[in-house]
Structures are given as C-alpha cells and as structure tokens.
TIVOKOL-214021 format. One record per residue (C-alpha): residue in one letter; x, y, z. Coordinates in steps of 0.25 Angstrom, whole numbers, padded with zeros to 4 digits, always signed. Layout:
BEGIN
AXYZ;...
This chain:
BEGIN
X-0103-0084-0078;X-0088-0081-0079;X-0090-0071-0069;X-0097-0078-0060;X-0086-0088-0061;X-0075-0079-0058;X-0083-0073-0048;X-0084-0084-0039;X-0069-0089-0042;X-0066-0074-0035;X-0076-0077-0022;X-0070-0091-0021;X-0055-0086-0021;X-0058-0076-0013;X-0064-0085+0000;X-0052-0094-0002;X-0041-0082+0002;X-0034-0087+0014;X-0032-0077+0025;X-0018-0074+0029;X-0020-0073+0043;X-0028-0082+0055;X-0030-0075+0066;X-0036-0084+0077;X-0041-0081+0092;X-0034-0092+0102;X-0037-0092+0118;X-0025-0095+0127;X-0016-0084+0123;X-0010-0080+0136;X+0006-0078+0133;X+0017-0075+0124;X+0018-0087+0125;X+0007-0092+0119;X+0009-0083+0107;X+0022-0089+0104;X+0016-0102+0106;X+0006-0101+0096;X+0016-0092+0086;X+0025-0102+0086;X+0015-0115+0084;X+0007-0107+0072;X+0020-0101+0066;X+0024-0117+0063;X+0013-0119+0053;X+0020-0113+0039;X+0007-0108+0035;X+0010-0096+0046;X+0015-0084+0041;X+0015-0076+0056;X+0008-0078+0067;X+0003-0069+0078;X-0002-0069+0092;X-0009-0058+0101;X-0011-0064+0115;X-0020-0051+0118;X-0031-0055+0106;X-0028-0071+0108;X-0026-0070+0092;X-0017-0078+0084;X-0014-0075+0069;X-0008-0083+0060;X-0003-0075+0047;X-0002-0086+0034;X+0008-0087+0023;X+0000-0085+0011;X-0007-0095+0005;X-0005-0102+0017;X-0016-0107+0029;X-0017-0114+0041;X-0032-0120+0045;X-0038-0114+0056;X-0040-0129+0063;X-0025-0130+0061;X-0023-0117+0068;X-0031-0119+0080;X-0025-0133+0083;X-0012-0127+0082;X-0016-0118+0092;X-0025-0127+0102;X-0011-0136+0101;X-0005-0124+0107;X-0016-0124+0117;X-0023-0112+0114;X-0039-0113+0108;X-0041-0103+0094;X-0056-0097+0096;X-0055-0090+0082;X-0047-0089+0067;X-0050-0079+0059;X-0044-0080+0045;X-0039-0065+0040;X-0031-0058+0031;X-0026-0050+0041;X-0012-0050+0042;X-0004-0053+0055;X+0001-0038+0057;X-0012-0033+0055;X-0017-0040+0068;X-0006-0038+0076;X-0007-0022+0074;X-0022-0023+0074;X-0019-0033+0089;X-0011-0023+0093;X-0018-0011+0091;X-0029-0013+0098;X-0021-0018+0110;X-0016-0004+0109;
C-alpha cells in the first residue's frame, strides 16, 4: 500500500512540473517592428526570463524564471492588445537557445 501511495505521489508531481518555456504561433508578424513591439510588451510581465521572435516562423517564445508562469489567457491578451491574434501555445522545456538554433538552422 505504501508503494502505491508513494507511487502515485511520483505521477502527481510529475504532471504539475511547469515548462520553462511557451512558445506560441501569432498572425500579423510582418516587421522588426513588430517583434520589438511584442518583445518589449511581454518582457514587462516579471515572470519573463527572455523573450524571442522569429518573423519567418510567426513564433514567439517566451523563456520563465523558474518557478514562475504566466497563463496562457494572459498571454494572448497581451498579444491581441498589441494587435496581433495567437493561433497556438505550446508549453515545453525547450530552452530559448535551443529554438533560435534549431529556427535558424532550417532557414539555412
């Protein structure tokens, strides 16, 4: 019984890990612009650790301090405020350089 108990303890505290990082499709990405626009509106919340935009992929990611998160309704508000529309958040532990190399290689 004990094991059982310690068992599902395990499970349960395994499906509650947070991800670091949220990476999220948004339409409207067309400038530099924009990605600094959207850089510096997410880079306000102090959940943010590091914030990155491709324009290519229309794909935002947003790195978290640990132990820290941001809901995704908060995210796409902030970024429908901005005036651009999310179409997708992924929740990954990927970390931010991890995209931007794996971004950028494929450009290649």
């Amino acid at each position: 019984m004990l094991r059982f108990f310690i068992l599902v303890a395990a499970l349960v505290s395994v499906s509650t890990v947070q991800a670091d990082t949220i990476e999220m499709k948004v339409n409207g990405l067309v400038c530099g612009f924009c990605a600094r626009g959207i850089e510096k509106t997410l880079r306000r919340n102090p959940a943010t650790a590091d914030v990155y935009v491709s324009l290519e992929d229309k794909l935002v990611a947003v790195a978290l301090h640990e132990g820290q998160d941001i809901p995704d309704a908060e995210l796409a508000k902030e970024i429908a405020d901005a005036g651009y529309t999310v179409t997708d958040i992924q929740r990954t532990a990927t970390p931010i350089a991890d995209i931007r190399a794996r971004l950028e290689q494929d450009a290649e």
